[in-house]
C-alpha positions in Angstrom: -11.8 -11.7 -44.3 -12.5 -10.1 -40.8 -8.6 -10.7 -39.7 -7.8 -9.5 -42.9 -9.7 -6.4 -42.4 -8.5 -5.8 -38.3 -4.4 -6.3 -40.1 -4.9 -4.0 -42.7 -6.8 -1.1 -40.1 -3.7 -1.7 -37.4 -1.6 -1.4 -40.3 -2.7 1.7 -41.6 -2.9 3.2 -37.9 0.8 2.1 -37.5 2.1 3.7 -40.6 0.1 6.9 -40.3 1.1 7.1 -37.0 4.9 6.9 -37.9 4.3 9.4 -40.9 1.9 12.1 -40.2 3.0 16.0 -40.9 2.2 18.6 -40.2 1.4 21.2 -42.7 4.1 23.1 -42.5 6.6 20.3 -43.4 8.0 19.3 -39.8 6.8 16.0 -38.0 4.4 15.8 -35.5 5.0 16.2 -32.1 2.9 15.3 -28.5 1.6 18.5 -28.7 -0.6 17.3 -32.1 -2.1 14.0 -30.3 -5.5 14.4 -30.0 -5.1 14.1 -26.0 -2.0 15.5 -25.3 0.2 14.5 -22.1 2.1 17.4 -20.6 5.8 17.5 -20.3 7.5 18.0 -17.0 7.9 21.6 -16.1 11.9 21.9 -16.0 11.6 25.4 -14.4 10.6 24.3 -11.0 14.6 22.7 -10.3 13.4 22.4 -6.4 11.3 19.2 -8.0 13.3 18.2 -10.2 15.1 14.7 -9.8 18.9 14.4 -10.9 19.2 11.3 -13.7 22.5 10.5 -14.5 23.4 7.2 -17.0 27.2 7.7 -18.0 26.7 11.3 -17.3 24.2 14.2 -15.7 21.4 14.5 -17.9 19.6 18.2 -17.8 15.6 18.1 -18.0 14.2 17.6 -21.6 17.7 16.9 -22.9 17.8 14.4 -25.8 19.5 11.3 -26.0 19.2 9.8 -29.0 22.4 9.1 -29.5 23.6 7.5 -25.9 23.1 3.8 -24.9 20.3 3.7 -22.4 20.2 -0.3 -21.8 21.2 -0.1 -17.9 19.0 1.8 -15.8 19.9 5.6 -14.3 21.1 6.3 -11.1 18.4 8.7 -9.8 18.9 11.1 -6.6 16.3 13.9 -5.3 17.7 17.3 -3.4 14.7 16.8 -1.2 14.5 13.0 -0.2 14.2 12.1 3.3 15.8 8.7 4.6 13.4 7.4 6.3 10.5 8.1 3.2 9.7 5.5 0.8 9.1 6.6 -2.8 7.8 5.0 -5.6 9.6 5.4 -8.6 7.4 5.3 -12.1 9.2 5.9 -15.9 7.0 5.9 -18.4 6.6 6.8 -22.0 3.4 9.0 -22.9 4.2 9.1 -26.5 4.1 5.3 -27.3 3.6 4.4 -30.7 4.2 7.6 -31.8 4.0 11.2 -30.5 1.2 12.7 -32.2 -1.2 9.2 -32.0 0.1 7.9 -29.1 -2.2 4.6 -29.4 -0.1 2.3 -26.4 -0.2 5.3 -23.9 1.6 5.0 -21.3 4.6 2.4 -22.0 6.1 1.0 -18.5 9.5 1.6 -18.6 10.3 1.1 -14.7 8.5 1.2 -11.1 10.4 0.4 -7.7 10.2 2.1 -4.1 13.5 4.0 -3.5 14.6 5.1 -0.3 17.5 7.3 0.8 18.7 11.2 1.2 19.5 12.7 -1.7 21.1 9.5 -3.4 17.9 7.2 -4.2 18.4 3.3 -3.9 16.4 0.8 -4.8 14.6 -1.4 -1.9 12.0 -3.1 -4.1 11.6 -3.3 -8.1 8.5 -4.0 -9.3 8.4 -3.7 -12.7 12.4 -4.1 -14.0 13.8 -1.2 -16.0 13.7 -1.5 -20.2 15.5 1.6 -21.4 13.8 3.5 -24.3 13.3 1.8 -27.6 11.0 3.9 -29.5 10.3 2.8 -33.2 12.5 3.6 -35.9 11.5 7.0 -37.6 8.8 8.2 -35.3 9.4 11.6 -33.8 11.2 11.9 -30.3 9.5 10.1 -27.7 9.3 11.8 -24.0 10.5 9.6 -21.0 9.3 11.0 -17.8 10.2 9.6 -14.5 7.8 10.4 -11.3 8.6 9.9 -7.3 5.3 9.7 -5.3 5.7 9.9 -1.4 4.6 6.1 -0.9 2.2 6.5 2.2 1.1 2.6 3.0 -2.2 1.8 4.2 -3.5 -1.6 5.9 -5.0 -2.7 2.9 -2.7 -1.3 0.2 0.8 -2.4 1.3 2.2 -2.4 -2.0 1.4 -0.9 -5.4 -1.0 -2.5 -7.6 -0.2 -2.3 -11.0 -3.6 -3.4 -12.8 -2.2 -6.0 -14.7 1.1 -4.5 -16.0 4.5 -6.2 -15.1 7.7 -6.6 -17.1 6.1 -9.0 -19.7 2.9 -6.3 -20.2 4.4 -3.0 -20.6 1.9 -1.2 -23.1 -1.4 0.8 -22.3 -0.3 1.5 -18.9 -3.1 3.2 -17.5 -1.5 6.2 -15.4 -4.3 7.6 -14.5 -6.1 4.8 -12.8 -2.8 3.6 -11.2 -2.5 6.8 -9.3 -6.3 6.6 -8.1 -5.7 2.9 -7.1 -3.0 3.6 -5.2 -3.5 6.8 -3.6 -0.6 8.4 -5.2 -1.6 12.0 -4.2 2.1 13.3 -3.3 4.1 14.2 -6.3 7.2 15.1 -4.8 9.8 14.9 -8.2 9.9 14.7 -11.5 12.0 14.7 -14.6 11.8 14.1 -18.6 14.5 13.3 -21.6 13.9 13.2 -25.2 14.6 9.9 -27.5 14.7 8.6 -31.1 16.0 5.9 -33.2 
């Protein structure tokens, strides 16, 4: 009776999640979650990164329509070749934008290094393009580069768990206090639905 119960509660969450409205008719958005994540400020283009997949893609652009499967090539106006950066993508509006109950989903984390043109010297978590449920509102997928300044006893990233098997309920927040991640230098966003 108790698993019976816990299904039909995580049912009910799921479906209201994919159906809530607002009241004037349109479908919720991140800005109607209870916690709300900001989007990435597309004004500031001097820290914005360039994502391209078959094409440029401009800041907050949406892509529902394009095949996302192979991972972006990614380049920063103000890298510096000899500065690692660690590469995160996540998704902030996972399982649905206005209750996002699996913040943050890990879509991607490696170090990059280069100038301009980022490659990849270390993946850490592999890249899984977006695949947001069916019907739910457009999800945000936000990539961030940190400066990656190593430290004797933090080498390499720790990622509290998370890895290509355990994408869900990322926890961001604690990620970046764990591993210092104190210099934001880029960052980007694009829109997707199925």
């Amino acid at each position: 009776m108790a698993r019976l119960l816990l299904f039909t509660s995580r049912l009910v969450l799921v479906l209201t999640s994919c159906l809530l409205v607002s009241s004037n008719g349109q479908t919720c958005t991140w800005q109607d979650a209870a916690v709300p994540v900001a989007s990435v400020d597309c004004r500031h283009t001097s820290s914005l990164l360039t994502v391209q997949y078959d094409t440029a893609v401009t800041c907050e652009q949406d892509l529902s329509a394009k095949n996302l499967t192979s991972p972006p090539a990614i380049s920063w106006s103000g890298a510096h070749a000899a500065e690692t950066y660690l590469l995160i993508m996540v998704d902030p509006d996972a399982r649905s934008p206005c209750q996002p109950v699996s913040r943050w989903v890990l879509h991607w984390a490696a170090f990059v290094r280069g100038d301009k043109s980022l490659q990849i010297t270390e993946e850490f978590v592999s890249y899984a393009g977006p695949r947001p449920p069916e019907g739910t509102p457009a999800h945000r997928y936000q990539f961030f580069l940190y400066r990656w300044v190593p430290e004797i006893e933090l080498l390499r990233p720790s990622f509290l768990g998370n890895s290509d098997t355990s994408r869900a309920r990322f926890d961001f927040d604690q990620f970046k206090v764990v591993n210092r991640l104190e210099h934001l230098e880029a960052s980007f966003e694009f829109l997707y639905s199925r």
